[in-house]
C-alpha positions in Angstrom: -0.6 -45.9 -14.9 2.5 -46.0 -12.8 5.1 -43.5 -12.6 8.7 -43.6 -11.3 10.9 -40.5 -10.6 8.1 -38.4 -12.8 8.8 -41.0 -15.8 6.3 -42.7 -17.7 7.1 -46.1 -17.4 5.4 -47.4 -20.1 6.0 -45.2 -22.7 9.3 -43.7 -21.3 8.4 -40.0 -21.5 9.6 -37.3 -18.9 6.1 -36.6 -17.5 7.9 -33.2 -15.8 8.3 -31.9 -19.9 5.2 -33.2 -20.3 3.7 -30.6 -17.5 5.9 -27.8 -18.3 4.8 -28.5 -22.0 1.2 -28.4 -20.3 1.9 -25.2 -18.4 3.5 -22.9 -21.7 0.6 -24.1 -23.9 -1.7 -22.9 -21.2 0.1 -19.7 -20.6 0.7 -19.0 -24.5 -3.0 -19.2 -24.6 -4.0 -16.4 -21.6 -1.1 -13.9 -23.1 -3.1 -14.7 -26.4 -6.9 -14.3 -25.5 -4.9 -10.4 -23.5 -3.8 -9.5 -26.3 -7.6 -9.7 -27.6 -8.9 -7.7 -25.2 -6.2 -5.3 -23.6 -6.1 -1.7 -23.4 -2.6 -0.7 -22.9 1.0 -2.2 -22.4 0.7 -2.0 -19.1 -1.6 -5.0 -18.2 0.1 -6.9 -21.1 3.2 -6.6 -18.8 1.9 -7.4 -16.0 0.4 -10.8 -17.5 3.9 -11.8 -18.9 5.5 -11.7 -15.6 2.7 -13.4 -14.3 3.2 -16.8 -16.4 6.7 -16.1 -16.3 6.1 -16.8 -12.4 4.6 -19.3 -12.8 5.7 -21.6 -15.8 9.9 -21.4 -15.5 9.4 -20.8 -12.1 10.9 -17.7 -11.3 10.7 -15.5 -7.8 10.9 -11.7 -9.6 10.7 -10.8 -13.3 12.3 -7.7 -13.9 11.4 -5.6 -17.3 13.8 -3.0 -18.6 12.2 -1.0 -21.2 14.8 0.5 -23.3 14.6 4.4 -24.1 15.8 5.9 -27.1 19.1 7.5 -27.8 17.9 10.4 -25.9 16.3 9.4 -23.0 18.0 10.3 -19.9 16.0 7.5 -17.6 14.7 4.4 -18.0 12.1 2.4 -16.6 12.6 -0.7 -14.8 9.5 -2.5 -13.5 10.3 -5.6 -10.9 7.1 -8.1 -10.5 6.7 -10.5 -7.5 4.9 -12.5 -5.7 2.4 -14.2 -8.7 2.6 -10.6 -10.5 0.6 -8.9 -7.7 3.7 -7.0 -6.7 5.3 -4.4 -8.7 7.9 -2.4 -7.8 9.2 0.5 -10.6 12.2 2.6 -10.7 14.0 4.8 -13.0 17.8 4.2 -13.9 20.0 6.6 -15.7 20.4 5.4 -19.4 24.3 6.0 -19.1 24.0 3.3 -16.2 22.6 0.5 -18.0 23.6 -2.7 -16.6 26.1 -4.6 -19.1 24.1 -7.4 -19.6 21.1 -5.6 -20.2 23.2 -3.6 -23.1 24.4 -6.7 -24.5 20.7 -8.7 -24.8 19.8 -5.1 -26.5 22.7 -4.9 -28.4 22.6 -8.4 -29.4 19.0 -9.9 -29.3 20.2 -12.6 -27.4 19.7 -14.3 -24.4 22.1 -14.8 -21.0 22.3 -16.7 -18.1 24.1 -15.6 -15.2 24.8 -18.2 -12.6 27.9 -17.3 -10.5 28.6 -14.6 -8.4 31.3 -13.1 -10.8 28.9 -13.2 -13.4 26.3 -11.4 -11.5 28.6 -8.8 -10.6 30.0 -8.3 -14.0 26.8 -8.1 -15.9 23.7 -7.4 -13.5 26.1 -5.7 -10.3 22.5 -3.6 -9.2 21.3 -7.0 -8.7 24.3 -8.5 -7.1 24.1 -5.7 -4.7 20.8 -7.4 -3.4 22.8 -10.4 -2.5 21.7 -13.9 -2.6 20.7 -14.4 -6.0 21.3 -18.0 -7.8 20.3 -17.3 -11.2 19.6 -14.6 -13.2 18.3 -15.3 -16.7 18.0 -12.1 -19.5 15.7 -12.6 -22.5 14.9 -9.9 -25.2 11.6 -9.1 -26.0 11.4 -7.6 -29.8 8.9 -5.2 -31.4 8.9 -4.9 -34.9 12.2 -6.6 -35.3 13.7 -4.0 -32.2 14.6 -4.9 -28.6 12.3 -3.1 -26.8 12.6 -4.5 -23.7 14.7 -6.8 -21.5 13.5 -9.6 -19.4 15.3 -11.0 -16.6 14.1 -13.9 -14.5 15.4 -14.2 -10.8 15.9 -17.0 -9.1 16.8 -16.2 -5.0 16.7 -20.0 -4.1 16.8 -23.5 -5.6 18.6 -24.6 -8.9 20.1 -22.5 -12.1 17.4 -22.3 -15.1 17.7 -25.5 -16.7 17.5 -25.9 -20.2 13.7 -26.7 -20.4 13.2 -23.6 -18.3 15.2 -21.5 -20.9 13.1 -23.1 -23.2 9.8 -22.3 -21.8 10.8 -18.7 -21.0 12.1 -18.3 -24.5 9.0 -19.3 -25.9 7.0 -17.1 -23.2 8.6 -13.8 -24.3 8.7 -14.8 -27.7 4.8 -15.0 -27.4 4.6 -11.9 -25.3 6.3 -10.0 -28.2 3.8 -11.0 -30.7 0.7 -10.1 -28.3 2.2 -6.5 -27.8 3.0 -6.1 -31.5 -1.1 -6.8 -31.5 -2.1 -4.6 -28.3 -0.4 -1.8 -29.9 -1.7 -2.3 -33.0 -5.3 -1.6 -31.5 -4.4 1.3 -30.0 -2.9 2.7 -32.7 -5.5 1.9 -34.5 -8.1 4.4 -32.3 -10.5 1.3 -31.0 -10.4 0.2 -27.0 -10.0 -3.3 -27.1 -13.1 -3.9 -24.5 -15.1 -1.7 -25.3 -14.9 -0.8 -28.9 -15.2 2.7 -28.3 -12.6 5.0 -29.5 -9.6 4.7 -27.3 -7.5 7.5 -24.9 -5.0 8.6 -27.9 -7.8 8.6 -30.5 -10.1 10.7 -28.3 -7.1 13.7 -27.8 -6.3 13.5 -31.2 -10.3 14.3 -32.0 -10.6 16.6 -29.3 -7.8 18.4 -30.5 -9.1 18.2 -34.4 -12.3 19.6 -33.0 -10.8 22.8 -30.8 -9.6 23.8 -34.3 -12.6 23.3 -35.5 -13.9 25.6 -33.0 -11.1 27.9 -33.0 -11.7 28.6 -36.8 -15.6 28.4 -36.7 -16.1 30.1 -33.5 -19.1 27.4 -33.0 -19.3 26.4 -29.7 -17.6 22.7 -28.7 -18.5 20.9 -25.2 -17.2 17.7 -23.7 -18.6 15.3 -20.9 -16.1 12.9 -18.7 -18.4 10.3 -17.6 -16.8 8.3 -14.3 -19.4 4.8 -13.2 -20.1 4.8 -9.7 -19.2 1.9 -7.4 -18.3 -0.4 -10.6 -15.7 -1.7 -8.2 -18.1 -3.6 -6.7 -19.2 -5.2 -9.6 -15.5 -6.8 -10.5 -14.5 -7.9 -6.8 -17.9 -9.5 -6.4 -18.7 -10.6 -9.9 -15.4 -10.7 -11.9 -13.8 -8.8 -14.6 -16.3 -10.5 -17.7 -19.0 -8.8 -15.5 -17.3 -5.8 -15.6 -16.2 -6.0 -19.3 -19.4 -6.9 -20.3 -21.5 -3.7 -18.4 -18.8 -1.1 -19.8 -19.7 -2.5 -23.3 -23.6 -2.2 -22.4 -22.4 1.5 -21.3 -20.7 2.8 -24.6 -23.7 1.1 -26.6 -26.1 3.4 -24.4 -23.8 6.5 -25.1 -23.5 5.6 -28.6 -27.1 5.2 -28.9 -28.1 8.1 -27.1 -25.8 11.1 -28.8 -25.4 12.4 -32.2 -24.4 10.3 -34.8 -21.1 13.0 -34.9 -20.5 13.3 -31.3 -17.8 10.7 -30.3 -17.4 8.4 -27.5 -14.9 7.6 -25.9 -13.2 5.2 -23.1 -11.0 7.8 -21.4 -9.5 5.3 -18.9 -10.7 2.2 -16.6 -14.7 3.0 -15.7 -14.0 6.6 -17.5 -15.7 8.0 -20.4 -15.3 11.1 -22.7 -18.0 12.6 -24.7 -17.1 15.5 -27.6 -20.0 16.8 -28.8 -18.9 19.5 -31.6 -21.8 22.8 -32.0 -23.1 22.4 -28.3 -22.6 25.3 -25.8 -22.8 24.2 -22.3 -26.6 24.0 -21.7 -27.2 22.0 -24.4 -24.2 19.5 -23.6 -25.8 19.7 -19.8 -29.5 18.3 -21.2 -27.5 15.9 -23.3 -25.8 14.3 -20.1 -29.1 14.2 -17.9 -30.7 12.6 -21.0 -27.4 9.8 -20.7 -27.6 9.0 -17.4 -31.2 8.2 -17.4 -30.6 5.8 -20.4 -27.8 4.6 -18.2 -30.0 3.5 -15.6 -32.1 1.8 -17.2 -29.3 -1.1 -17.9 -29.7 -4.2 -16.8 -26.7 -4.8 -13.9 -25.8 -7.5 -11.4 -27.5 -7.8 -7.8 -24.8 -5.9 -6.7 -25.8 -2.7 -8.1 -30.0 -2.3 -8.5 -31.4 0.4 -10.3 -29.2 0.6 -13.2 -25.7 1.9 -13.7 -25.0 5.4 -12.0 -22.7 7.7 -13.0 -21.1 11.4 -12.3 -20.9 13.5 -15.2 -18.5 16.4 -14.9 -19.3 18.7 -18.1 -17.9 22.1 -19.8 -17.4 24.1 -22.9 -14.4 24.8 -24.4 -13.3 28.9 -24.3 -11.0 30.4 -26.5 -7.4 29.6 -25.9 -8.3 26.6 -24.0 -6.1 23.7 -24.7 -7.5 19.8 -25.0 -5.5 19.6 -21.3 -7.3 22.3 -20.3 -10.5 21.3 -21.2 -10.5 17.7 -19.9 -9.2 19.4 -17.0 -12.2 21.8 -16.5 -14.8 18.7 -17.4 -13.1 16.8 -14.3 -13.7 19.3 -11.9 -16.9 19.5 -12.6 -17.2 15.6 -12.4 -15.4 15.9 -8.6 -18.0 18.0 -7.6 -20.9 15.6 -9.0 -18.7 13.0 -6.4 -18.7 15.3 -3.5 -22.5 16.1 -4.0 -23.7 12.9 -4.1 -22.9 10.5 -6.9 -25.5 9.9 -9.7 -25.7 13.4 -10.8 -24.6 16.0 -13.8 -22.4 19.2 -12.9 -21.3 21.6 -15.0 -17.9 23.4 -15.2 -19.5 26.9 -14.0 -21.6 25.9 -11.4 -20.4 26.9 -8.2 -19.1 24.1 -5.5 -21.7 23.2 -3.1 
C-alpha cells in the first residue's frame, strides 16, 4: 500500500500516530507485565524511563521523588542512554526547582521551551546549557504527587502534542503499576519468588527475637547467597534466572519446618529464621539445604545443581535483627573466601 509523507493514502490516516499509538500500547504493556513481577520501586523506575526513552523520544528522564515536609534532601535520579545510565543526586528540599513545586503543587503538567522558561522554572537544568525542551509530568500515588518526571530534549524539536500525549499516558500508567508494586510488598510476598519479601522478613525476625528474648529459647537464622547465578542471566536471560530462584525457595520451603520462614533477602539472597534452633542444629539444617539445592535441575551453564554459601548464626541476648543479619553475613563471607559451595557458622574461626 503506498505511503506519502508517512500518510496513508488510501485511508488518509497519519501512519506516524499510528506508530506512536503502536509504541505506547507496547510500552503500557512491559510497565504492566513489571509491575507483575517486580520487587521494589527501584526497577519500576528504571523501566518508566526506559519507554519514556523510547516512545516520546526523549534524551534523559529525570525523576524527582518528593520528600515529606521534613525531609532535608531529596532524591533526584537522571536516566540516559535507553535507561542503562543512571545518574542520582541529592538536592536540598528548600531548593526545589519552581517547576518541580508547581507540577507537585498542582498535579499538572509543563512544558518549558525557551530559554527564559528554563531558567525560571528548571535554572539547575539551564545551567547544563543546551537544552530545547524540557517537559514535567506528575506521577501520583494514591491520589499524591509522589514524584516528578521531566523529559529532556538536548536536540531536535519541542514535545509536540502527540508526544505530550504519549508521555501523559506513560506516567499515568507508571503510577498505576507502582500503586500495584507497592502493594506486594506491602503485602509481605516477593513478587518473583513468592517467598516472603525483605520488609516482611525484618518485621518476623524482629517478632521472633521477642520471642526469644521472653522465652529464652534459642532462635538461629541462615543468609543463603547462589553462587555464580550471574552466569545464568547474562547467558540465559532473566526468565532463566526468575525461574531457578523460584525452584530455590520451593527447595527451602520444602526442606525446613513448616514454622521456619523463608525469605528473599535481596537479588540471589536468601534468609532463613528458624525459631527454637541453637546454632548446631541451624548448621545441620543448612548442610541438609544445600544438598537439596543441588540436586535442582539448572542450565548447561552451571552442572551439578545450584551452589550456594550459607553464612549461619544464633541470635545472643541483646542482639538486634541488624545485628544478627550482620553476624549470619560474616559467616557467609567466609563460606566465599573458603571456597564457595559450603556452610559456615558465625563462631567458626576465619580460615
Amino acid at each position: 500500500m503506498p505511503y506519502v509523507d508517512g500518510m496513508d493514502v488510501v485511508s488518509g490516516t497519519d501512519t506516524s500516530t499510528h506508530a506512536g499509538v503502536d509504541r505506547l500500547l507496547a510500552g503500557i504493556r512491559r510497565l504492566t507485565a513489571l509491575a507483575d513481577g517486580a520487587s521494589d520501586a527501584d526497577a519500576f523506575f528504571r523501566a518508566l524511563a526506559r519507554e519514556l526513552l523510547a516512545v516520546p523520544g526523549a534524551e534523559e528522564v529525570h525523576i524527582h521523588h518528593l520528600g515529606g515536609p521534613d525531609a532535608e534532601d531529596e532524591l533526584v535520579a537522571v536516566y540516559m542512554f535507553d535507561g542503562e545510565a543512571r545518574v542520582s543526586y541529592l538536592v536540598p528540599r528548600a531548593e526545589r526547582a519552581p517547576g518541580v513545586s508547581w507540577v507537585a503543587s498542582t498535579g499538572q503538567s509543563f512544558l518549558a521551551a525557551e530559554l527564559e522558561e528554563f531558567q525560571a522554572s528548571v535554572p539547575r537544568l539551564a545551567e547544563t546549557g543546551g537544552v530545547r525542551a524540557a517537559l514535567l509530568l506528575p506521577l501520583a500515588d494514591r491520589g499524591e504527587v509522589e514524584a516528578v518526571v521531566m523529559l529532556v530534549r538536548r536536540v531536535g524539536e519541542v514535545f509536540a502534542a502527540a508526544d505530550v500525549e504519549l508521555a501523559t499516558a506513560l506516567v499515568e500508567q507508571g503510577s498505576t503499576a507502582l500503586a500495584l508494586v507497592r502493594a506486594r510488598a506491602e503485602a509481605g510476598t516477593d513478587a518473583v519468588t513468592g517467598a516472603m519479601n525483605h520488609r516482611a522478613m525484618r518485621r518476623r525476625l524482629d517478632e521472633e527475637i521477642g520471642r526469644a528474648a521472653r522465652s529464652g529459647g534459642p532462635l538461629s537464622c541462615l543468609l543463603i547467597d547462589l553462587d555464580d547465578f550471574k552466569l545464568v542471566n547474562d547467558r540465559h536471560g532473566h526468565g532463566a534466572g526468575d525461574a531457578m530462584l523460584r525452584s530455590v525457595v520451593q527447595a527451602l520451603v520444602g526442606e525446613f519446618r513448616a514454622f521456619d520462614r523463608v525469605a528473599r533477602y535481596g537479588g540471589d539472597e536468601f534468609v532463613v529464621i528458624l525459631p527454637n534452633a541453637d546454632l548446631t542444629s541451624a548448621a545441620a539444617a543448612a548442610a541438609r539445604a544445600l544438598e537439596r539445592m543441588r540436586e535442582l535441575p539448572t542450565p548447561s551453564t552451571l552442572p551439578g545443581g545450584v551452589a550456594a554459601s550459607i553464612g549461619v548464626a544464633q541470635w545472643e541476648q541483646e542482639m538486634s535483627t541488624d545485628e544478627l543479619l550482620e553476624a549470619c553475613d560474616t559467616a557467609l563471607m567466609r563460606s566465599k573466601r573458603q571456597g564457595k559451595g559450603r556452610v559456615t557458622s558465625a563462631t567458626e574461626p576465619l580460615a
